[in-house]
C-alpha positions as MATLAB code, in Angstrom:
seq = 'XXXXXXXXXXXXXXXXXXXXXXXXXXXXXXXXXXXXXXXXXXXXXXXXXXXXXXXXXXXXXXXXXXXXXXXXXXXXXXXXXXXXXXXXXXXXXXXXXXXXXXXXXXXXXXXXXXXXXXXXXXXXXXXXXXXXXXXXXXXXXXXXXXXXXXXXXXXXXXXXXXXXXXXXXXXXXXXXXXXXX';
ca = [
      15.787   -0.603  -10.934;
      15.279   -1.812   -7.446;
      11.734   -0.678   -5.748;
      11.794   -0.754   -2.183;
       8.094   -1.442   -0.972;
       7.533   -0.484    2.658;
       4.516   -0.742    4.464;
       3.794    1.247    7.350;
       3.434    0.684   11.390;
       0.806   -1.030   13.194;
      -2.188    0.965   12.524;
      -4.450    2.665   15.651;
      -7.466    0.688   15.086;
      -8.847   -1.994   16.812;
      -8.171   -5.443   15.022;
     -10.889   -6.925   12.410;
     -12.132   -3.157   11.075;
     -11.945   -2.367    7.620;
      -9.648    0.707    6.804;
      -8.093    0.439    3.448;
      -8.205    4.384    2.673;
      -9.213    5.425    6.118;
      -6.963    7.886    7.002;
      -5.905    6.629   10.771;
      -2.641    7.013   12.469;
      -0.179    4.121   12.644;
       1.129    3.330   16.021;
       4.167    6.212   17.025;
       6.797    3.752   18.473;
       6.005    1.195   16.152;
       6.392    3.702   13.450;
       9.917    5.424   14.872;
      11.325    1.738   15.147;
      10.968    0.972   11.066;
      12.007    4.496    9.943;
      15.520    3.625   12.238;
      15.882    0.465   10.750;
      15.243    1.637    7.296;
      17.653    4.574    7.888;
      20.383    2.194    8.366;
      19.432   -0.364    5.390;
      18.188    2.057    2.673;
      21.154    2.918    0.405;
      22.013    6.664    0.146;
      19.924    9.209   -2.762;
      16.899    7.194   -3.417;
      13.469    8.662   -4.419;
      11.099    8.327   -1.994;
       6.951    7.762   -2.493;
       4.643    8.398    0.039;
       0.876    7.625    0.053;
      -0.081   10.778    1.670;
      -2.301    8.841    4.527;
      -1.182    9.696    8.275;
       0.333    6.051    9.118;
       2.595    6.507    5.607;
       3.292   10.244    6.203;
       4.656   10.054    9.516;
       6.892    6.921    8.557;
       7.827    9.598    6.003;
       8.659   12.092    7.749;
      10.491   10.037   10.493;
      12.474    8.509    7.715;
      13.781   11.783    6.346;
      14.597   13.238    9.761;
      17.315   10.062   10.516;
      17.631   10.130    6.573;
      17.758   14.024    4.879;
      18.942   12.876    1.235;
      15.788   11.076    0.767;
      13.449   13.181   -0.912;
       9.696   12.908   -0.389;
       7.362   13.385   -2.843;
       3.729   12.648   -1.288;
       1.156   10.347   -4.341;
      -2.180   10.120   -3.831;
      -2.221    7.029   -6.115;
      -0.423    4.981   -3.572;
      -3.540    5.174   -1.124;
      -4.855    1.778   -0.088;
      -7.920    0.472   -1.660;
     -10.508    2.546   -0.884;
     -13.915    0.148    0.386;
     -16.418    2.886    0.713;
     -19.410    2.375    2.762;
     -17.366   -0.357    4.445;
     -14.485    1.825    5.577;
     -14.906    1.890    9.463;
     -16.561   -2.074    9.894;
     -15.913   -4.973   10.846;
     -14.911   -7.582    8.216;
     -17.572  -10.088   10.492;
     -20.291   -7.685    9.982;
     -20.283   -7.093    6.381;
     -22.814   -9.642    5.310;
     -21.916  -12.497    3.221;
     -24.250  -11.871   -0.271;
     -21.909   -8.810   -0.311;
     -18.749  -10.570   -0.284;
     -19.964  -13.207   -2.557;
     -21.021  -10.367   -4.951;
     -17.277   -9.255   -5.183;
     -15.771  -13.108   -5.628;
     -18.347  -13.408   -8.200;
     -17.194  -10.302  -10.458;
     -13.867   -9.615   -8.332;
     -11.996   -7.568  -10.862;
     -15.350   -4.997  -11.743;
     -17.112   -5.136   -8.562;
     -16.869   -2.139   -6.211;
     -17.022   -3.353   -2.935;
     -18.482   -0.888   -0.708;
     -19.320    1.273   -3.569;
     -15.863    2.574   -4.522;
     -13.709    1.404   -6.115;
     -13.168   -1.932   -7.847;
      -9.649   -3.964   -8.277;
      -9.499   -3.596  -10.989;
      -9.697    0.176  -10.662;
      -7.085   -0.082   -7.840;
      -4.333   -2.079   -9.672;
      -4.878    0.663  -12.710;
      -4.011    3.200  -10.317;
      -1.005    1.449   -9.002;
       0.667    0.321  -12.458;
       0.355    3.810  -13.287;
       2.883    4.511  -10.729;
       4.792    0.961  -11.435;
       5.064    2.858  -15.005;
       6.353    6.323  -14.054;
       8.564    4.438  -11.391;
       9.920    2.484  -13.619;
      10.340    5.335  -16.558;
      12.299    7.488  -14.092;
      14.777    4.168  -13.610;
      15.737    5.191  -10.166;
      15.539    3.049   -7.381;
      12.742    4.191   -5.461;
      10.960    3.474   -1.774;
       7.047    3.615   -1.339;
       6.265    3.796    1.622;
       2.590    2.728    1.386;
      -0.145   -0.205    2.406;
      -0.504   -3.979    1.676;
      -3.065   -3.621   -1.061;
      -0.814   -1.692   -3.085;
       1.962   -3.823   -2.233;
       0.646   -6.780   -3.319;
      -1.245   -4.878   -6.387;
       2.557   -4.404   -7.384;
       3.715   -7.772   -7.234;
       0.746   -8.624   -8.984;
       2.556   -5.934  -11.745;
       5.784   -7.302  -11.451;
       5.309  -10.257  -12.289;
       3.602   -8.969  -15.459;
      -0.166   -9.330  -14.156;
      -2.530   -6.080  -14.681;
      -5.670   -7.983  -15.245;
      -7.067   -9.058  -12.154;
     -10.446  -10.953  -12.694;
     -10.509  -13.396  -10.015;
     -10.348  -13.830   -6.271;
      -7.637  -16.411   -6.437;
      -5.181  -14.673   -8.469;
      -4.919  -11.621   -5.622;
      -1.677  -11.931   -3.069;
      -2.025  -13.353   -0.026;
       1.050  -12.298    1.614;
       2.215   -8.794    1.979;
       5.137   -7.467    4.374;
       3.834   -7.736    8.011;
       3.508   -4.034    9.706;
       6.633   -2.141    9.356;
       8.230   -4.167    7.343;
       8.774   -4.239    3.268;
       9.932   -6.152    0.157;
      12.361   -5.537   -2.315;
      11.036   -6.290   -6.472;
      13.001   -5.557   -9.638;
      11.533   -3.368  -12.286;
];
């Protein structure tokens, strides 16, 4: 099975600000140009997972207009990490005892108050599992947490207790990556 892990446009919201499960709207242009390139890439009859947030839904929907044999199916468990109190600042501000706090425990601690890693990459293997049950190749259409929690998955990691061992890279806006399940 081939998962096709797309992440979506440019996001409206001014560089260094924290919004993993803020729900903002991704850049329209920007967004148009990725669901015509994917149109002409994406091989025909594929499943198609959307995190339900306005920059992923309206890659979505632009997808499926160039693209009508793709059918959506919107899942809430492919929403970014969700930061809580932090949603909406700036990385800069957020003082340092609270970022040291998460290093420190990274896989438990809830950074902002919501939801830990380890909490997050729980949520996305259970998707990685029904994905993979289902044994279609499938596109998310989602955000770089989640694509980097399933590479993490992939590779046959689900136990995330330190800093280091999180993904670096993720597919720049736009763009995606293509694992085997």
């Amino acid at each position: 099975m081939k998962l096709w892990l797309v992440r979506h446009a440019q996001p409206l919201i001014a560089p260094g600000i924290c919004y993993g499960a803020t729900d903002v709207a991704a850049d329209e242009q920007a967004t148009r140009q990725a669901a015509q390139t994917l149109a002409q890439i994406l091989p025909p009859g594929l499943g198609l997972r959307v995190s339900p947030l306005q920059r992923c839904a309206r890659l979505a929907q632009c997808l499926r207009e160039l693209r009508p044999d793709l059918s959506a199916q919107t899942d809430a468990r492919l929403v970014e990490m969700n930061f809580g109190g932090w949603e909406g600042q700036r990385w800069d501000a957020i003082p340092q005892a609270d970022y040291d706090r998460w290093t420190a425990d990274f896989g438990n601690h809830r950074f902002g108050g919501q939801e830990s890693v380890q909490e997050f990459v729980r949520r996305v293997a259970a998707v990685w599992d029904e994905t993979l049950r289902e044994g279609v190749d499938t596109v998310w259409i989602t955000h770089a947490g989640v694509i980097r929690a399933a590479t993490l998955i992939a590779q046959g990691v689900r136990d995330v207790t330190q800093a280091a061992q999180w993904p670096q890279d993720a597919p720049a806006f736009g763009c995606w990556c293509v694992l085997e399940g």
